[in-house]
C-alpha positions as CSV (number, residue, x, y, z in Angstrom):
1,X,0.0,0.0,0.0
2,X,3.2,2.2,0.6
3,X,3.7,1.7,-3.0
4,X,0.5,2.7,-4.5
5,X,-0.7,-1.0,-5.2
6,X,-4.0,-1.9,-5.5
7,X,-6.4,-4.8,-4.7
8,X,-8.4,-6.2,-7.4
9,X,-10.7,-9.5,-7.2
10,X,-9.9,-12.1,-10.0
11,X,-12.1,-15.0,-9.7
12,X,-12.6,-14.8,-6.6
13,X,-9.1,-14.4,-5.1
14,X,-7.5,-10.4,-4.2
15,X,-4.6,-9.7,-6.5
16,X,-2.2,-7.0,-6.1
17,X,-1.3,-4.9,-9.1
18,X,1.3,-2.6,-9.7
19,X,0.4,1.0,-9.9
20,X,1.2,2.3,-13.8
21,X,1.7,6.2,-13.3
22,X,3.8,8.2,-11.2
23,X,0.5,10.0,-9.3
24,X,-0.6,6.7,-8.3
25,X,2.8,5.1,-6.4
26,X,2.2,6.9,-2.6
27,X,5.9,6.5,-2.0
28,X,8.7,5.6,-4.3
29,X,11.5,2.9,-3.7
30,X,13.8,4.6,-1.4
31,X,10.0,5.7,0.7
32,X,8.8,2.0,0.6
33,X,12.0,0.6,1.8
34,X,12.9,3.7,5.1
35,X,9.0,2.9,6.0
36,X,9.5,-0.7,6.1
37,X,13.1,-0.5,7.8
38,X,11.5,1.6,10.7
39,X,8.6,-0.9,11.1
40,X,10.8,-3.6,11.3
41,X,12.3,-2.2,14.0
42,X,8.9,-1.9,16.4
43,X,6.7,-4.9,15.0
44,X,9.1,-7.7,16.1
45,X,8.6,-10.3,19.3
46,X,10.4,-8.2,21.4
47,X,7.9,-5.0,21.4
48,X,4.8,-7.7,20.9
49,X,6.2,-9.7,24.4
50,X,7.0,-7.0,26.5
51,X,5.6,-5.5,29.7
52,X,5.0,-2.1,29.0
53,X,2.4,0.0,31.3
54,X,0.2,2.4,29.8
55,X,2.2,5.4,30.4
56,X,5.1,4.2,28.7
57,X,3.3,3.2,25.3
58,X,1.6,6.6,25.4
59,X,5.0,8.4,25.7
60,X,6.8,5.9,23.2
61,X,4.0,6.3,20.7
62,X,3.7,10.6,20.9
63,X,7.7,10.2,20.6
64,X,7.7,7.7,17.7
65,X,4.5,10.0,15.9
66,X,6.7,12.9,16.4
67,X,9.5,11.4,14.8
68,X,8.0,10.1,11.8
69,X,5.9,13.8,11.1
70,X,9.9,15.1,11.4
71,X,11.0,12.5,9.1
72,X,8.3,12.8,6.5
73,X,8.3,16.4,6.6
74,X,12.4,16.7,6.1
75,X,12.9,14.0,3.5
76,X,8.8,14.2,1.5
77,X,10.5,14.8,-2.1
78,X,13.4,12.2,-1.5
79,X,10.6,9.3,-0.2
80,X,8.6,10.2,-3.2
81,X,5.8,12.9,-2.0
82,X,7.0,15.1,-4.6
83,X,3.5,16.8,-5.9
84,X,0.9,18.7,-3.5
85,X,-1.5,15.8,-4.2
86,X,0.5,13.6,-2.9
87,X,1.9,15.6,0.2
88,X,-2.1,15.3,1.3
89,X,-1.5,11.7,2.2
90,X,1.5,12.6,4.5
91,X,-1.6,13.1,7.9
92,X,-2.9,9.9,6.7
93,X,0.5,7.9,6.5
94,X,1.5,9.2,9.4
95,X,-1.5,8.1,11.3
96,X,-1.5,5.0,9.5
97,X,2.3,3.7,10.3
98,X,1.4,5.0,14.3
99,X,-1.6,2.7,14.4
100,X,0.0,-0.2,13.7
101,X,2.7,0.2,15.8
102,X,0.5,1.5,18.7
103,X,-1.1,-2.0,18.4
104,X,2.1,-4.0,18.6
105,X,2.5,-2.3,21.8
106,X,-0.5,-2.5,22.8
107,X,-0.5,-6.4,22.7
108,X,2.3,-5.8,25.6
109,X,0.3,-3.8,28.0
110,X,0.8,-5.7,31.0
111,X,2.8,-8.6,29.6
112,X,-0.7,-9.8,28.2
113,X,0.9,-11.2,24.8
114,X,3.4,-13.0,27.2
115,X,0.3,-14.1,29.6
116,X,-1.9,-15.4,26.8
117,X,0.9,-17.7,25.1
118,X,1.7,-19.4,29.0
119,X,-1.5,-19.6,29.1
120,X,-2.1,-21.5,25.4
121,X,0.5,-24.1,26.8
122,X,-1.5,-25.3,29.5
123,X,-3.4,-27.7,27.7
124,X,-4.8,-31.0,28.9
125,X,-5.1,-34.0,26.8
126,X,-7.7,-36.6,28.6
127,X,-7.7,-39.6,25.5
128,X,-8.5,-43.4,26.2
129,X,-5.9,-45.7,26.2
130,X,-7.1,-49.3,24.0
131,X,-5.5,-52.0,23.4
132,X,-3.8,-50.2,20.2
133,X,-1.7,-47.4,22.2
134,X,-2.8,-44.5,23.7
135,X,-5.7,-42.6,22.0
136,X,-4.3,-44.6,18.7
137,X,-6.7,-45.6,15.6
138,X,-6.1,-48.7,13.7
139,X,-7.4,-49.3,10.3
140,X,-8.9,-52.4,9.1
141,X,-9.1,-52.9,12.9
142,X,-12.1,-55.8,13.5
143,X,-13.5,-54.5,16.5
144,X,-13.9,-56.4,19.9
145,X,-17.1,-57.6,21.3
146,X,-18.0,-55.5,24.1
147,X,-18.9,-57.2,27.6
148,X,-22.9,-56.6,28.5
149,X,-22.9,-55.1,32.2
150,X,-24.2,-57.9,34.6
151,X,-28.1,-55.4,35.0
152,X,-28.3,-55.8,30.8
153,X,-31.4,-58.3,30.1
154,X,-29.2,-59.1,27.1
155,X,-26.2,-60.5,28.6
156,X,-28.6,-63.4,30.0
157,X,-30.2,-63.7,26.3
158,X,-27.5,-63.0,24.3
159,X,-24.2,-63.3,26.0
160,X,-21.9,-65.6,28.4
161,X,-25.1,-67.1,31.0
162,X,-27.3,-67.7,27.5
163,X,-28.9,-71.5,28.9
């Protein structure tokens, strides 16, 4: 989307294409790829598994919006917003790049991305053991009569006490 691609439906399936004129691409190469290096630096596993408060994320996140208005602003005809139409998308990239980092650090309020996955490992696994190995299935198995409980009218008509 930093590029200017666009989503299209092609039998049912989203395809990106390419945007064909210069008015379309939002950011040019060297844009795409100083975006993308800075993301890389906040959405990793160390900012998702954390334990920031809320204070901290605030103060990180008005720092980091700062920072990227600065950068945008200093370097707009270098990163490719190099026509008035496209220096209108600079509020909305801005907030764009901030939201999705805000959410990364949101999922480490409180450790809670750290919580939830110790909390995925505890799992329980309660399967019966047959004859075949624990919870196991055999194919072309034949199957074992089963005893009739000693209060079954069949077991007297049917089963082991049949006169």
């Amino acid at each position: 989307m930093l590029r200017g691609d666009k989503i299209h439906l092609q039998d049912g399936n989203m395809i990106w294409s390419l945007a064909v004129t210069e008015e379309e691409k939002v950011l040019n190469e060297f844009g795409v790829a100083e975006i993308m290096r800075i993301l890389s630096m906040y959405l990793n596993r160390n900012t998702i598994l954390s334990n920031y408060d809320e204070d901290t994320i605030n103060e990180k996140m008005m720092d980091f919006g700062f920072e990227l208005a600065d950068l945008f602003y200093l370097k707009y005809e270098v990163m490719g917003l190099s026509t008035l139409e496209k220096r209108k998308l600079y509020p909305m990239l801005v907030r764009q790049i901030v939201d999705t980092i805000h959410s990364s650090y949101l999922r480490a309020l409180h450790g809670g991305e750290r919580e939830s996955l110790r909390e995925a490992r505890h799992i329980t696994q309660s399967d019966q053991i047959s004859q075949y190995g624990q919870g196991g299935v055999v194919v072309n198995a034949t199957p074992q009569p089963r005893e009739r409980g000693v209060l079954n009218p069949m077991r007297y008509m049917m089963g082991r006490y049949k006169r």
